[in-house]
C-alpha positions as CSV (number, residue, x, y, z in Angstrom):
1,X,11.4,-15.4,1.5
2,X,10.9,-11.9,2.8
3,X,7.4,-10.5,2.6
4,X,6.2,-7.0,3.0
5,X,2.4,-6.1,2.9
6,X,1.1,-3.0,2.4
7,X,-2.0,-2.0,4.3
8,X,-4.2,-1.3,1.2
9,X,-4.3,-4.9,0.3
10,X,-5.6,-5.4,4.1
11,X,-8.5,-2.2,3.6
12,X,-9.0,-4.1,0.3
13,X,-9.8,-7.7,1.8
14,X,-11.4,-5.9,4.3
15,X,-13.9,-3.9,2.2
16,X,-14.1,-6.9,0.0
17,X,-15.2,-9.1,3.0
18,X,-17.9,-6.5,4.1
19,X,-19.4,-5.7,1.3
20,X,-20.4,-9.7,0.2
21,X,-21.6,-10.3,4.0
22,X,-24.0,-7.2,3.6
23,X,-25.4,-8.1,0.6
24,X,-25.7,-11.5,1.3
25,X,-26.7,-11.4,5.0
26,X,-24.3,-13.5,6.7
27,X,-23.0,-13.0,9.8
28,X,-18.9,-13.9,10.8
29,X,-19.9,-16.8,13.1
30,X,-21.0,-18.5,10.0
31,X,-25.3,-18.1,10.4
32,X,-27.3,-16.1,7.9
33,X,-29.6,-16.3,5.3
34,X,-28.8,-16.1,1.9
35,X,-31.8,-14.8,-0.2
36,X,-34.3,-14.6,2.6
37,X,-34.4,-18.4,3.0
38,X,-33.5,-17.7,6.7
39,X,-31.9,-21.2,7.3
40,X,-28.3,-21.6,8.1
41,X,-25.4,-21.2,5.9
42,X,-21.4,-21.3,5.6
43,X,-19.5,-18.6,6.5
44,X,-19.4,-15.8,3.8
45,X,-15.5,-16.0,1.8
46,X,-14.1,-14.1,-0.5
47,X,-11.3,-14.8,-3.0
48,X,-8.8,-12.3,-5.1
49,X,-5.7,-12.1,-6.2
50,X,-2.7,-10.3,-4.7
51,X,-0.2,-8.5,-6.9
52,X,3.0,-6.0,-6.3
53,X,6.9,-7.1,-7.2
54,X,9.3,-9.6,-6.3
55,X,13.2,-8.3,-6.0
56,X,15.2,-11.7,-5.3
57,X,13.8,-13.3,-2.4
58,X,11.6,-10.4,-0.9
59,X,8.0,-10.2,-2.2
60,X,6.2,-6.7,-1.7
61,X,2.7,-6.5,-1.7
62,X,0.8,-3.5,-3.2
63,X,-2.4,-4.4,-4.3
64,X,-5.1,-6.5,-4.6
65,X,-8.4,-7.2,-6.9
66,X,-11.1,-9.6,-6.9
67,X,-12.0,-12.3,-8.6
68,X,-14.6,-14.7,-9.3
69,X,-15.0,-18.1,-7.3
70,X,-17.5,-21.0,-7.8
71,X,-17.8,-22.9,-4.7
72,X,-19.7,-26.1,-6.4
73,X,-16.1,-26.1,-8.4
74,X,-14.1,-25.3,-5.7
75,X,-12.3,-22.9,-8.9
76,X,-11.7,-19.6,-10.2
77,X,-13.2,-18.3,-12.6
78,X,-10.3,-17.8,-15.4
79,X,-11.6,-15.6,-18.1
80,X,-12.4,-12.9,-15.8
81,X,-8.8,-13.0,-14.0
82,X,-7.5,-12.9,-17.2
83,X,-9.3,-9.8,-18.3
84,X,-8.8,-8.3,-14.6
85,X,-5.0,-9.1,-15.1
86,X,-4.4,-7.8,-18.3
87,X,-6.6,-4.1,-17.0
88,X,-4.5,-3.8,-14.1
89,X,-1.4,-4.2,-16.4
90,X,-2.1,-1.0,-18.0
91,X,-2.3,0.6,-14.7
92,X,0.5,-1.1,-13.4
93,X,3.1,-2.1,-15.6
94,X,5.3,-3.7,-12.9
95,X,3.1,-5.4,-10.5
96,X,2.9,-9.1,-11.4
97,X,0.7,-11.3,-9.7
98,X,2.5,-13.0,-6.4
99,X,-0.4,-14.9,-5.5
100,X,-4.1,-14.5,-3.8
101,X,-6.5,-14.2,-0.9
102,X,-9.3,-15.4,0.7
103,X,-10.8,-14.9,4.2
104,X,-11.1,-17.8,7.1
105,X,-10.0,-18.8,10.4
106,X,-7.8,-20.9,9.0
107,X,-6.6,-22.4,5.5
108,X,-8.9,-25.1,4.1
109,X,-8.4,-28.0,1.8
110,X,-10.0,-27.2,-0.9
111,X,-7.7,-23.8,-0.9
112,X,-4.8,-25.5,-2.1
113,X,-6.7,-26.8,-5.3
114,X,-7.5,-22.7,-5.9
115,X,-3.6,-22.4,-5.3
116,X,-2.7,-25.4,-7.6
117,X,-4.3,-23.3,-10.2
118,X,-2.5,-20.6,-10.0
119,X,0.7,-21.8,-10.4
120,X,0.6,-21.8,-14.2
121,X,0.9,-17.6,-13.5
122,X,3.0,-17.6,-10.7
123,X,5.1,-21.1,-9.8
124,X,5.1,-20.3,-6.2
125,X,2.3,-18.3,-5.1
126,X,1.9,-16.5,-1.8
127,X,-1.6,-17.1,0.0
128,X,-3.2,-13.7,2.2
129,X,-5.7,-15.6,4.4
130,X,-7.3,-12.8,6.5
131,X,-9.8,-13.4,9.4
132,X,-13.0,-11.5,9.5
133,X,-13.6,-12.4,13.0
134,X,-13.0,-9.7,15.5
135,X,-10.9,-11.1,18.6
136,X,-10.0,-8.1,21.2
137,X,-8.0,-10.3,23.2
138,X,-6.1,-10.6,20.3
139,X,-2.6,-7.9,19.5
140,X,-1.1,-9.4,16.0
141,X,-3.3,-8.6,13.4
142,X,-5.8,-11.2,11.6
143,X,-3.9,-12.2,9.0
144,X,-1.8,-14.9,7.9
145,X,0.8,-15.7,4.6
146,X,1.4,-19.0,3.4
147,X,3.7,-20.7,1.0
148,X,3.6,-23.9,-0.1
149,X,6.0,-26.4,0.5
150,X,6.4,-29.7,-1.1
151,X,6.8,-32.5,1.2
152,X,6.6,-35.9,1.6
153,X,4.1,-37.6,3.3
154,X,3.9,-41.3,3.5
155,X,6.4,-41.6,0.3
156,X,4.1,-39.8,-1.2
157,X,4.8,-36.3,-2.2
158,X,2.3,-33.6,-1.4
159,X,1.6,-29.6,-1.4
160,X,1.0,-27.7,2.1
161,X,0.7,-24.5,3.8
162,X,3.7,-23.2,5.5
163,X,3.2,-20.0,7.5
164,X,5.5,-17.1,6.9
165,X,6.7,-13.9,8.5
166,X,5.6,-10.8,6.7
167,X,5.9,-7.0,7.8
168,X,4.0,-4.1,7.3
169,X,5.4,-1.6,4.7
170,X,4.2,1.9,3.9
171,X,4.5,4.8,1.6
172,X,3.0,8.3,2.9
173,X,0.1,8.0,1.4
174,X,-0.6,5.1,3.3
175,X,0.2,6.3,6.7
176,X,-1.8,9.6,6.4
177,X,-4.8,7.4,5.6
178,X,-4.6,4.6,7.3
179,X,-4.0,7.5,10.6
180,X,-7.3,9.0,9.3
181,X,-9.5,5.7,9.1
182,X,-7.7,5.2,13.0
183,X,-8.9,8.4,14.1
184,X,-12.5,8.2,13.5
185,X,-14.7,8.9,16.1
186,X,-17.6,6.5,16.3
187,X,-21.2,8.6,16.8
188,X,-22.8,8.1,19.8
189,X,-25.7,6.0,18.8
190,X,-24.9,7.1,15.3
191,X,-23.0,5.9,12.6
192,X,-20.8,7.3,10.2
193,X,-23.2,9.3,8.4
194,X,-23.7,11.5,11.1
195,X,-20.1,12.6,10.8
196,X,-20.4,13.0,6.8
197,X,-23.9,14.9,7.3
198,X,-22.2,17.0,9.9
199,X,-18.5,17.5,7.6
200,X,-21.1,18.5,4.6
201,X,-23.0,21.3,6.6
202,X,-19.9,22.8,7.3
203,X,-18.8,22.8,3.6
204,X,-22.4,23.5,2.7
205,X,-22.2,27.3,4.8
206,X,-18.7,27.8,3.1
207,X,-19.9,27.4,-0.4
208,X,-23.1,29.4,0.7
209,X,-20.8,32.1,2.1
210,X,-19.2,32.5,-1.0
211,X,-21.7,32.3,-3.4
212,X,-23.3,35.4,-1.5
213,X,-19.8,37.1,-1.6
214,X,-19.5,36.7,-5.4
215,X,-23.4,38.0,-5.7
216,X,-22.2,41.0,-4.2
217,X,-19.4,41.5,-6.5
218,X,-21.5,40.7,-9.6
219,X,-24.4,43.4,-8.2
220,X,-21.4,46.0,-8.1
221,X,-19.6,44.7,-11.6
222,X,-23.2,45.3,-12.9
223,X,-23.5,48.7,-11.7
224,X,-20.6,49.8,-12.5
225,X,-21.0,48.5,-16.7
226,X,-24.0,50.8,-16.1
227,X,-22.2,53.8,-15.0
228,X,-24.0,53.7,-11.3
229,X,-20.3,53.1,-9.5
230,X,-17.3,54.6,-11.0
231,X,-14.6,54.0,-7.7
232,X,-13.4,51.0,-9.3
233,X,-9.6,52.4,-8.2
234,X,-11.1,51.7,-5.0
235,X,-11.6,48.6,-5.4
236,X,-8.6,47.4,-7.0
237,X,-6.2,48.9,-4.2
238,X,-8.4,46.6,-1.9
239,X,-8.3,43.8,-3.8
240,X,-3.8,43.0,-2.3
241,X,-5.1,42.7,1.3
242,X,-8.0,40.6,0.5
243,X,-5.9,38.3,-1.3
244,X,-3.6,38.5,1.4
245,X,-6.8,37.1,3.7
246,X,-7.8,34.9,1.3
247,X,-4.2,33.2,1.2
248,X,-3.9,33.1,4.8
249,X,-6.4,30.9,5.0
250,X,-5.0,28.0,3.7
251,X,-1.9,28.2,4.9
């Protein structure tokens, strides 16, 4: 099989990843506490499923949403992937769902019961195990496909993981965001909100600039409805070259 992956799926994992570990206090190296109870846990994972189109043998992936997981159960929670499923139809009437993710070091186990249950959707599933783990040394990025294969072991016929070859496919819109995200200069000592607070002054003194501009225009359209200003062949014979400016600004 072919695979392309598109990097929103990876932002999406990403952002996913991030946003449990915040809120539950974890850290990557798998120490945390969970509720304040300050004692030692597992390593925060999160599960979702993967979806895009599959042309013959090659497999794109476009998207991604999450889903539920109860880790007593080792399962997924089905009603709510159904309903997820049947939303992102109407959104996207030709993405199927090719499979799921989840974030480790390495495929477990218990992941191939989670991919068992899948199969009644799609009959070979594609599994996007991402690594949260920063490693600088490191020049491939963190992330690993899987099929399954059956094979047996012992005369006994089982389901594993099979590592596959994917690449990264992109549409414009992609490439011009994923280039911004890559271009962001880190604060010194700050953090990203010192660039947003710094990006909303400026368009804070633009819209201020303006709103005084149109004042001034509303003091004269006043004046004028009460006879004070009658030049207002004056102002139209100005008006051209200042949209003329005004154009030239945004090109």
């Amino acid at each position: 099989m072919t695979f392309k992956l598109h990097p929103l799926v990876i932002v999406n994992i990403s952002d996913h990843h991030t946003r449990v570990k915040a809120q539950t206090h974890h850290t990557d190296d798998g120490s945390g506490s969970s509720g304040g109870s300050g004692g030692a846990a597992t390593a925060v994972r999160v599960f979702g499923c993967v979806i895009g189109v599959q042309r013959g043998r090659t497999v794109e992936i476009f998207n991604s949403f999450e889903l539920l997981y109860d880790p007593l159960t080792h399962s997924l929670d089905r009603s709510f992937l159904e309903k997820k499923q049947e939303l992102y139809k109407k959104v996207f009437p030709n993405f199927y769902i090719l499979g799921w993710y989840s974030t480790g070091s390495e495929a477990q186990e218990s992941d191939l019961q989670i991919h068992k249950a899948l199969m009644d959707i799609n009959e070979s599933p594609v599994y996007v195990l991402l690594n949260p783990v920063i490693n600088h040394s490191q020049k491939d990025l963190p992330l690993t496909i899987y099929e399954s294969e059956l094979h047996i072991i012992d005369g006994i016929p089982q389901l594993i993981f099979v590592r596959s070859s994917y690449t990264i496919e992109t549409v414009e819109a992609e490439r011009i965001s994923v280039d911004h995200v890559a271009h962001l200069k880190p604060s010194d000592g700050g953090s990203a909100a010192t660039q947003l607070a710094a990006h909303l002054t400026g368009i804070h003194s633009a819209i201020k600039m303006l709103n005084s501009r149109i004042r001034i225009i509303h003091q004269y359209l006043v004046a004028m409805q009460k006879g004070r200003h009658t030049g207002l062949h004056l102002l139209f014979m100005c008006l051209p070259y200042s949209i003329l400016l005004f154009d030239g600004c945004f090109i």
